[in-house]
C-alpha positions in Angstrom: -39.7 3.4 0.8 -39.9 3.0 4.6 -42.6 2.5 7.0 -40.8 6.1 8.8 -40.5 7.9 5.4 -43.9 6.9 4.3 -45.1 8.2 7.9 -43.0 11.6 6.9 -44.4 11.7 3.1 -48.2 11.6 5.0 -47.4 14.2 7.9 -45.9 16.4 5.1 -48.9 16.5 3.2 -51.3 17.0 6.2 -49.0 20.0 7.5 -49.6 21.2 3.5 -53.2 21.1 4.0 -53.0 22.6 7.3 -54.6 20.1 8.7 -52.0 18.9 10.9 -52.4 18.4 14.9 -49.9 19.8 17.5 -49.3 15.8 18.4 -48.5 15.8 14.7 -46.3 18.3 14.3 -43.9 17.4 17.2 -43.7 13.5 15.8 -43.2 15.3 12.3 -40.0 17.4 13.6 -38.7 14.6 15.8 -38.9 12.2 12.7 -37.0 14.8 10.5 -34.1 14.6 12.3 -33.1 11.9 11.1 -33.7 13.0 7.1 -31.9 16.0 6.6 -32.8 16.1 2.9 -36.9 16.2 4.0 -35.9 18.7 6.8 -34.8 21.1 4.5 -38.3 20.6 2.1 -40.0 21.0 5.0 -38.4 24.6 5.6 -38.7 25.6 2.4 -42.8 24.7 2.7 -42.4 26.8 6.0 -41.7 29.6 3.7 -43.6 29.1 0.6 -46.7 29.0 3.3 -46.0 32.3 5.1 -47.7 33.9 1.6 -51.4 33.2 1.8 -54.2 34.4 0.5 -56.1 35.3 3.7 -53.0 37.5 5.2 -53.2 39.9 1.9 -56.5 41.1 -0.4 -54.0 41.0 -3.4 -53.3 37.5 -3.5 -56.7 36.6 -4.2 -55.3 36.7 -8.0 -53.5 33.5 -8.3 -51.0 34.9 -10.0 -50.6 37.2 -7.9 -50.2 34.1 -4.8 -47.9 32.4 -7.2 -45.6 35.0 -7.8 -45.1 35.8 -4.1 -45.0 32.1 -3.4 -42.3 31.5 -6.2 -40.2 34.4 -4.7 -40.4 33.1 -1.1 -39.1 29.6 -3.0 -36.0 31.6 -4.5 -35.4 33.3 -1.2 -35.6 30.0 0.9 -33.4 28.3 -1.3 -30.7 31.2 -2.3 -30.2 31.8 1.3 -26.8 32.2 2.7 -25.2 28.8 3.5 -23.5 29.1 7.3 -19.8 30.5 6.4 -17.2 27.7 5.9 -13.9 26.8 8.8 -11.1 29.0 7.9 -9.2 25.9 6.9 -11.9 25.2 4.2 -12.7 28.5 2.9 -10.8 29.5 -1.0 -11.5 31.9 -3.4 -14.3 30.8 -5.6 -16.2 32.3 -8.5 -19.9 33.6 -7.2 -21.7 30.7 -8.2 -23.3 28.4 -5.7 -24.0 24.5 -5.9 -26.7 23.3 -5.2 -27.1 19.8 -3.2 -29.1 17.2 -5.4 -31.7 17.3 -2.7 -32.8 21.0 -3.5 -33.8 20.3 -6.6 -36.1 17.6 -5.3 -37.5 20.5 -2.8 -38.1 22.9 -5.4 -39.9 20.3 -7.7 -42.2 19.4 -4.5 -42.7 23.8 -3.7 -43.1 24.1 -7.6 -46.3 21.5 -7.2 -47.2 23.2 -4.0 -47.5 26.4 -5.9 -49.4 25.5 -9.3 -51.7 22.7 -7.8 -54.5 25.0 -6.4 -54.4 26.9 -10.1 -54.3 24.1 -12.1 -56.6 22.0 -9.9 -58.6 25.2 -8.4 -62.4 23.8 -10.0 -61.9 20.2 -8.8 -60.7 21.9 -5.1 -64.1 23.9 -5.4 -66.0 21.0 -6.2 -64.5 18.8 -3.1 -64.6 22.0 -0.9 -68.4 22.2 -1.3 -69.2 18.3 -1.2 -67.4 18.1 2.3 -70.3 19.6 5.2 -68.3 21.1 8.3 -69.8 22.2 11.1 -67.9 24.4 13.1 -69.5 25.7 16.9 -66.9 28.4 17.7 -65.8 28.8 21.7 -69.1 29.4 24.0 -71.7 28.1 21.8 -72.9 24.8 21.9 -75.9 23.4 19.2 -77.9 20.5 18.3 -78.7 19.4 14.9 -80.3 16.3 13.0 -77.8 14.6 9.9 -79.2 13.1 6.6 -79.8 10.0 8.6 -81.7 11.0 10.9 -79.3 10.8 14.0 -79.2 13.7 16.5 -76.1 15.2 17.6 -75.3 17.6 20.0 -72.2 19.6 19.2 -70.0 21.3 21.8 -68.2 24.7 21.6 -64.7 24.5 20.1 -65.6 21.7 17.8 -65.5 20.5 14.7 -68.1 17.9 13.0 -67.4 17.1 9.4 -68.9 14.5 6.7 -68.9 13.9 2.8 -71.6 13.7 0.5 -72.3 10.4 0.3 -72.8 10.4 3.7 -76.6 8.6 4.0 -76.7 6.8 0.9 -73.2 4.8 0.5 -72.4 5.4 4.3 -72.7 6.9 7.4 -68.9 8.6 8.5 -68.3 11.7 10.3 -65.1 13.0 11.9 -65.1 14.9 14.8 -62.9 16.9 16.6 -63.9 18.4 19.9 -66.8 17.1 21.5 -70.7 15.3 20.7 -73.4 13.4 21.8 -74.7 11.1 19.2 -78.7 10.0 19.1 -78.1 7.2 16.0 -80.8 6.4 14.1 -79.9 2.4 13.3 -79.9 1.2 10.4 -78.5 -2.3 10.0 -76.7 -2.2 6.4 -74.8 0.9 7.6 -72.8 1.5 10.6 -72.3 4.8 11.6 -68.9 5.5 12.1 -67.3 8.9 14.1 -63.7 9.1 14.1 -61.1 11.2 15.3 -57.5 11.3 15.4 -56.9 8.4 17.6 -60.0 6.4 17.8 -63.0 5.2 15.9 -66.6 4.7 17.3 -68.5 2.1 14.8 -72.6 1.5 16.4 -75.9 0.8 14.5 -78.1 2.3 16.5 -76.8 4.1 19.8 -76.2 6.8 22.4 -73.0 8.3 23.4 -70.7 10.6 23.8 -67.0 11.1 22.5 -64.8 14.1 23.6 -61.7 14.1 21.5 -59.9 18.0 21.7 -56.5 17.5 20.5 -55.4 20.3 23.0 -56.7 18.1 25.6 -53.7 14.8 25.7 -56.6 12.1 25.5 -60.1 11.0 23.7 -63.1 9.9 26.2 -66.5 7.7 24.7 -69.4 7.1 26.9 -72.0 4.5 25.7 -75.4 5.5 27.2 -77.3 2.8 25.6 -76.7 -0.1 22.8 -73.6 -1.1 22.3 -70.4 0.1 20.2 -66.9 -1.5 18.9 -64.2 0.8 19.8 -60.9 1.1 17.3 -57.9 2.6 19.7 -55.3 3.8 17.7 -51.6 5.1 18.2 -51.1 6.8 15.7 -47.4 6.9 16.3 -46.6 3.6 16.6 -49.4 2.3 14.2 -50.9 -0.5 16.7 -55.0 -0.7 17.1 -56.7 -2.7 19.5 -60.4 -3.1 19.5 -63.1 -2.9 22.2 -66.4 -3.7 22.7 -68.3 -1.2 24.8 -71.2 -1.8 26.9 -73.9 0.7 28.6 -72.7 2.9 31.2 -69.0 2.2 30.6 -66.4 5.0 29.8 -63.1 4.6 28.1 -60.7 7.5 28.0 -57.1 6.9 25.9 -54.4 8.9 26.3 -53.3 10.3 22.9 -49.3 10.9 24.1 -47.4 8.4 26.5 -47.5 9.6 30.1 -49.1 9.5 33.3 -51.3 6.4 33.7 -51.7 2.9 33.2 -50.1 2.1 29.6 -51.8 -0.2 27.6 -49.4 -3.3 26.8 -50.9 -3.2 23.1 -50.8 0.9 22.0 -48.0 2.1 24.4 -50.5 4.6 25.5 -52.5 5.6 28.9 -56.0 3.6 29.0 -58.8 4.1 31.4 -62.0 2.0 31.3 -64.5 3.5 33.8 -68.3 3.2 35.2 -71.0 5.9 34.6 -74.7 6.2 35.4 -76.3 6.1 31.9 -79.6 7.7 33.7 -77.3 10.8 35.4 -74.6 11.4 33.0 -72.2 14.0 34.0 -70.1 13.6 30.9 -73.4 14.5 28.4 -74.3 17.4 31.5 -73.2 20.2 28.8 -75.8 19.6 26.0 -78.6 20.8 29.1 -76.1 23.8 28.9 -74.6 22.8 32.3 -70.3 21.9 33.3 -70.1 19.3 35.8 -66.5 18.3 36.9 -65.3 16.2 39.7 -62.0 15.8 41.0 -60.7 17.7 38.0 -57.6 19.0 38.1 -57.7 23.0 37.6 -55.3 23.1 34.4 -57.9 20.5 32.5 -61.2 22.0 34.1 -59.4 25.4 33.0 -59.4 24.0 29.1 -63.3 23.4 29.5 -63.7 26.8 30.6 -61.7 28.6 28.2 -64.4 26.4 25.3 -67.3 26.9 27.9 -66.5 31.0 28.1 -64.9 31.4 25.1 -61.7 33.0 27.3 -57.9 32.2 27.4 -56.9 31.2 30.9 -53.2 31.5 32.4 -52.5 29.5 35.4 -49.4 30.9 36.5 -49.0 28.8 39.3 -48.0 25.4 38.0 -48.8 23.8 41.4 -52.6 25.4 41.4 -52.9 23.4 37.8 -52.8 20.6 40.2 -55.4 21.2 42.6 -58.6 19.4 42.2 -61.9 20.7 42.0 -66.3 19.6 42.0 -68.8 21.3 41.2 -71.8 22.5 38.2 -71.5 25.9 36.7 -75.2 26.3 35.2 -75.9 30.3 34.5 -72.9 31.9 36.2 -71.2 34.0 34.0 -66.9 33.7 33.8 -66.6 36.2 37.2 -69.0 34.3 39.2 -67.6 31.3 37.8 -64.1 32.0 38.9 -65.5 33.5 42.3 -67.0 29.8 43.3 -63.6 28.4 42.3 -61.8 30.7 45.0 -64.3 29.2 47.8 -62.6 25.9 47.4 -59.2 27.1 47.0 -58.0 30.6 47.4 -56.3 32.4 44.3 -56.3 35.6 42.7 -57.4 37.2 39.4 -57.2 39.4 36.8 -59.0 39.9 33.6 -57.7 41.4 30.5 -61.1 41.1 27.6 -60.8 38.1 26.8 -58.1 36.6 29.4 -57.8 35.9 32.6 -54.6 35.5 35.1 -55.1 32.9 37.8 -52.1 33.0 40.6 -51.7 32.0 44.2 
């Protein structure tokens, strides 16, 4: 098997679980067009997955879920082919032949289907061991692990860890953003990682923002020291760094604008901060700080910060930067400092808001 099909085989299964990022899911569909015969299992998931459990309080029964999910298989698969060239088409008796390769898909949907019946005690079992911490849009929260270590969690994020975490080792995964207070402990490193780079430290203070939605992942070492493991996930290089207090390194997660490292391919950034007068750990004192932000990514940490969905609909306003600290100002007051700097108007609808010229 090759490196690109073994790449395919692992996306597949993360787009199964649904754990699959954006980033992800476009290298997934550019790979597969080159593999026709994985393309079409991958449809064929597509369908099997539109029957869930959550969408319907009837497929709660398993068999119930597996029926459905077994006649979303035959549908996917007995669908019309695209009608033959004149020149090709001939009088044929109603049966149709199947390509070797849909066989192979409905062997992969058939495991698909029975694997959360057959396997459903051992999925409870793992399901509990695995803590997630989930702080939903506009909430942030502060919490102490088994450990020990002190973490601040920001809204829109995801902290996760097994149950061994403490005695065997000291791993979390993150997605979104944290400040970490480790407690050392020299036999075990604590480890965070996210989609594109690892933090490994003993006994240290820093922060790591890593939203997916975001294009790039940001650590800040406050004190101590920590190794750095960038990744690009793409291309599958890693290039290690040792971080030192008060510096910041931000890594693009897609190719674009920015210095590329020559190593990952990828946009890196190492910076200076004041470990004493952090704006990057600001939020856990409940307050934004932003300078020179450009309004489409400040807009991002106001949609988490507000819990709102914000359309720019001015692509040149996504553009224009901005400073300042929003403390206790609510969303409208918020948006009414913005306008000082730059005039703009808005509407809001609930829970979004239109920003134009």
């Amino acid at each position: 098997m090759t490196a690109e099909q073994q790449r395919i085989d692992i996306l597949l299964a993360r787009h199964m679980a649904g754990e699959i990022t954006p980033a992800e899911r476009e290298e997934l569909q550019q790979l597969l067009k080159g593999h026709a015969d994985t393309a079409f299992v991958m449809e064929v998931l597509n369908a099997v997955q539109t029957v869930t459990p959550g969408r319907d309080p009837e497929l709660a029964d398993p068999d119930v879920w597996a029926e459905r999910s077994w006649s979303s298989l035959e549908a996917a698969m007995n669908a019309p082919a695209a009608p033959a060239a004149p020149q090709e088409a001939a009088p044929v008796a109603k049966v149709r032949r199947m390509r070797p390769w849909y066989y192979a898909a409905a062997a992969v949907i058939a495991v698909a289907v029975a694997l959360p019946f057959l396997f459903r005690d051992k999925a409870a079992i793992s399901h509990a061991a695995q803590r997630n911490i989930v702080i939903a849009k506009g909430e942030r929260t502060s919490l102490s692990l088994p450990d020990g270590t002190k973490v601040w969690v920001n809204g829109g994020s995801k902290l996760s860890y097994g149950e061994a975490f403490g005695s065997s080792n000291r791993e979390v995964c993150l997605e979104g953003e944290a400040c970490f207070e480790v407690a050392p402990d020299e036999k075990r490193p604590f480890v965070v990682r996210t989609g594109n780079m690892d933090v490994r430290v003993l006994g240290t203070r820093f922060n790591i923002k890593a939203y997916p939605e975001d294009g790039q992942v940001q650590a800040v070492l406050l004190t101590g020291k920590v190794k750095l493991t960038l990744r690009n996930t793409a291309g599958g290089q890693e290039k290690d760094m040792l971080l030192a207090p008060g510096q910041k390194v931000t890594l693009g997660t897609v190719a674009g604008e920015g210095v590329a490292d020559r190593e990952l391919q990828l946009p890196l950034e190492v910076g200076a901060v004041n470990p004493a007068d952090c704006d990057e750990i600001a939020w856990i004192n409940d307050r934004l700080v932003f300078r020179d932000v450009p309004f489409r990514a400040l807009a991002r940490d106001m949609e988490r910060w507000y819990d709102v969905k914000i359309h720019l609909e001015d692509a040149a306003l996504g553009k224009e930067l901005f400073s300042g600290v929003f403390d206790k100002q609510d969303i409208n007051e918020a948006i009414k400092a913005l306008q000082i700097a730059t005039p703009f108007t808005y509407t809001r609808n609930g829970a979004d808001v239109y920003i134009r010229r």
